[in-house]
N, C-alpha and C positions, 0 to 999 in steps of 0.2 A: 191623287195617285195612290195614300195608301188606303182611300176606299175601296179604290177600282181594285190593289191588290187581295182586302178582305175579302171582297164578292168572288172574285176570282177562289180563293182559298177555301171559301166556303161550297161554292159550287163543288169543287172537287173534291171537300168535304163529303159530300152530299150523296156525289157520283161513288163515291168510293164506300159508303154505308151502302149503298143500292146495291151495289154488285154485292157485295158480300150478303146482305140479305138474302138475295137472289139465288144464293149458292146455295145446290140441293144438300140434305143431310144426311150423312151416313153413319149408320151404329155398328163399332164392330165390336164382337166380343174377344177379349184376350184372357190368358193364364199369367201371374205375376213372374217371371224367368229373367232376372235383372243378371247381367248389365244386357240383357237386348229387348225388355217388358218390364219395368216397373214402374208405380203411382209414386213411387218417393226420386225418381230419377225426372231432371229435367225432359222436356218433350214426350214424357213417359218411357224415356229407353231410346235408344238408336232406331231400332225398328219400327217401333212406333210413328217417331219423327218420319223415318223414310215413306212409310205407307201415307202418315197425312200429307207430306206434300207430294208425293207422286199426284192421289186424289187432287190435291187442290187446283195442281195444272190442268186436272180435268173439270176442273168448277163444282167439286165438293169438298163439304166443310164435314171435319172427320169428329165425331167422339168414341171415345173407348169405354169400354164397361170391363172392369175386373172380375174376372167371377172365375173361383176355382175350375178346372181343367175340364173333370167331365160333364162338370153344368154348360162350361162354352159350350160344348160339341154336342151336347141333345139340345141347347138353347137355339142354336146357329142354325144349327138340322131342320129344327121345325119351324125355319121362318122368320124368328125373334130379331137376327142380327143381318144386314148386310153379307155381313163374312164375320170371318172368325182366324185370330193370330197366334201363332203361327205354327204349323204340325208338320209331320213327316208324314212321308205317306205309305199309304195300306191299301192295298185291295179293298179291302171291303168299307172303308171310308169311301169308294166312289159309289154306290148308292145313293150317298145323301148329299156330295161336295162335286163341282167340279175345282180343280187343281188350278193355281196361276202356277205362271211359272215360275222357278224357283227364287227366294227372295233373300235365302241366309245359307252358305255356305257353312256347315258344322263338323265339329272333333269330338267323338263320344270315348270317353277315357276310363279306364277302371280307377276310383282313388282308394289308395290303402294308406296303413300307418306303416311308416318308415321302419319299424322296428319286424315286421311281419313279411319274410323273409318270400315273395312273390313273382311267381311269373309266369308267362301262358305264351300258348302257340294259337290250343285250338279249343273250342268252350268247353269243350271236354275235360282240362286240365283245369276245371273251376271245379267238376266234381265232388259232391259232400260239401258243399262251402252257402253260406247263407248270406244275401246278397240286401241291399237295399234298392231301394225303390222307389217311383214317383206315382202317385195316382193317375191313369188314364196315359200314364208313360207307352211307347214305343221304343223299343231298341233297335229298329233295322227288323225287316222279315227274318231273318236267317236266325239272330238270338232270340227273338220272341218265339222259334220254332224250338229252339233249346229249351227254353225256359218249362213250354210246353210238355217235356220229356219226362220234367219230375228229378234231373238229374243235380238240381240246383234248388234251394227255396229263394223265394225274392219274397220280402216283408214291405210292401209298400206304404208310402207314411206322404202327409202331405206336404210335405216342405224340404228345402235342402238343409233347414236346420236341423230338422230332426234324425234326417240320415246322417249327417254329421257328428252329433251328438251320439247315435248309434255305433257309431264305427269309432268316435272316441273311447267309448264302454267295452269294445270287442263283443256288440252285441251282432254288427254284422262284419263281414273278411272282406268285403270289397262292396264299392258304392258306384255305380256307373255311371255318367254325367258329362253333359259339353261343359271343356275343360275352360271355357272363359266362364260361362253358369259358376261352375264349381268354383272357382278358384275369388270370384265375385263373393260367394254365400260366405266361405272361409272368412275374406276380410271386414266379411260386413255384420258377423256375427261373433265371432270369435277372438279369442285372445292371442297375442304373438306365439308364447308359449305353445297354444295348443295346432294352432297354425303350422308349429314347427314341425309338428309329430304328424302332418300327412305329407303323402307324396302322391303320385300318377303315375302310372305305368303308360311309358312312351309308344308301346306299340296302341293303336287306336281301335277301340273294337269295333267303334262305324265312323268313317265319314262319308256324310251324308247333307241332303237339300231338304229345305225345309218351304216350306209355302202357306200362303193365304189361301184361304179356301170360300167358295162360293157356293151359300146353299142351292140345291137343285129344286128346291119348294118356292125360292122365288121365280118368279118371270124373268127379270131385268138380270139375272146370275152372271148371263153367258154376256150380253153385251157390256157388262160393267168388268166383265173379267177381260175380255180385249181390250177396253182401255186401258184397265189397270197395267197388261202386259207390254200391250204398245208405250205406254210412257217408260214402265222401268228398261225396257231395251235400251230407248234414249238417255234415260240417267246412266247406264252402263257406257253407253257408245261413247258419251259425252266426258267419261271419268265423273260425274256428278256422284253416282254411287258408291265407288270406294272413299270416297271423301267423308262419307258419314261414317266408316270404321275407323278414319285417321283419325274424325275428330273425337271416339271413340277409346283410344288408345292417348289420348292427348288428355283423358279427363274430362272433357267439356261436356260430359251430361250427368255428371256426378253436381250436387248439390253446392259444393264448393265448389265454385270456380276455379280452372287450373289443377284442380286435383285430379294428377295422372294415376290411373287405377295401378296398382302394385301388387303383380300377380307372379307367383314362383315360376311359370312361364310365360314368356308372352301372347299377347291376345293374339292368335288368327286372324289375319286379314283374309277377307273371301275377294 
């Protein structure tokens, strides 16, 4: 009997090595954007996680490559990756991407120092004021159109540390960032103290959808991007999607286990 059940266990052993074998592979490239992209975050991030198992219901087995922002998107563009995680979109990214559907629901928020007496209706009341920046960043069509004016400088750097740190110095008046991003960088790099001395301005300068994008240099783009789409429908229809923001907000892809992320507001759920 427990032969017959080792054989038996092996066998499905066996069957269960094959299939994964089996499983075709897919490279995608990402920008490091914790808590929804990073190498130091369990599953590499919430979004991470969701993109590989969407994939895997389709019978692919996912890796990630980190690679600064606008390496992803000339890397992705020309072939290099599957797809590439995860962007806002632009005009003139469809030349080289087609668009899934939307995959992260976001809040883009000005942070300033508490002390720095702030606030706005229209970008125009940012006027004269020097702003920080992400490399290969997007703000929404309509502030990149500002930006464009000349009526603002944006210092772009590549990290949320260092814009941080800039806006600590009053080197720049406001730092613009999804406010779960931002509020992630604050605890993960800095001191209570100095934590204490920024805040958000509550009106939201974008909310906005973010997605996976499918170079258009591959063949397989358009039918890999239907699957991709037909499954996360069903993770939405099913509640299986928001479950990955509860468990999100619960801490559970923070390195410690159970350590609920502690953010001056709370996370967004999309």
């Amino acid at each position: 009997m427990n032969a017959r059940r080792l054989c038996t266990s092996l066998c499905l052993l066996l069957c269960l090595n094959t299939q994964a074998a089996e499983r075709q592979a897919l490279s995608i490239s990402v920008g490091d954007w914790p808590p929804y992209l990073s190498a130091d975050l369990k599953h590499n991030g919430v979004i991470a996680h969701l993109i590989s198992d969407l994939f895997a219901d389709e019978g692919y087995r996912v890796s990630f490559q980190f690679l600064p922002w606008p390496r992803a998107y000339a890397a992705t563009a020309a072939g290099r990756f599957a797809a590439s995680a995860i962007w806002m979109h632009k005009n003139e990214r469809e030349a080289d991407f087609l668009y899934s559907a939307p995959i992260l629901d976001e809040q883009f928020v000005f942070f300033h120092l508490k002390d720095f007496p702030f606030d706005w209706q229209s970008p125009y009341d940012l006027t004269g004021m020097t702003l920080g920046g992400g490399l290969g960043y997007s703000y929404g069509a309509k502030f990149d159109a500002f930006l464009d004016t000349g009526n603002v400088r944006m210092e772009r750097v590549s990290s949320d540390m260092q814009n941080f740190e800039k806006l600590l110095k009053n080197r720049v008046a406001l730092y613009p960032q999804e406010i779960n991003v931002g509020y992630a960088a604050l605890h993960s790099h800095f001191s209570a103290a100095d934590i204490g001395k920024i805040t958000h301005h509550r009106k939201p300068l974008l909310n906005n959808f973010s997605y996976l994008l499918f170079p258009t240099q591959l063949e397989g783009s358009q039918a890999l991007r239907e699957r991709f789409n037909r499954r996360l429908q069903q993770y939405r229809d099913s509640g299986r999607y928001q479950q990955y923001f509860r468990d999100l907000q619960l801490g559970k892809y923070q390195q410690t286990p159970g350590q609920a992320i502690d953010l001056e507001a709370d996370l967004v759920e999309p």
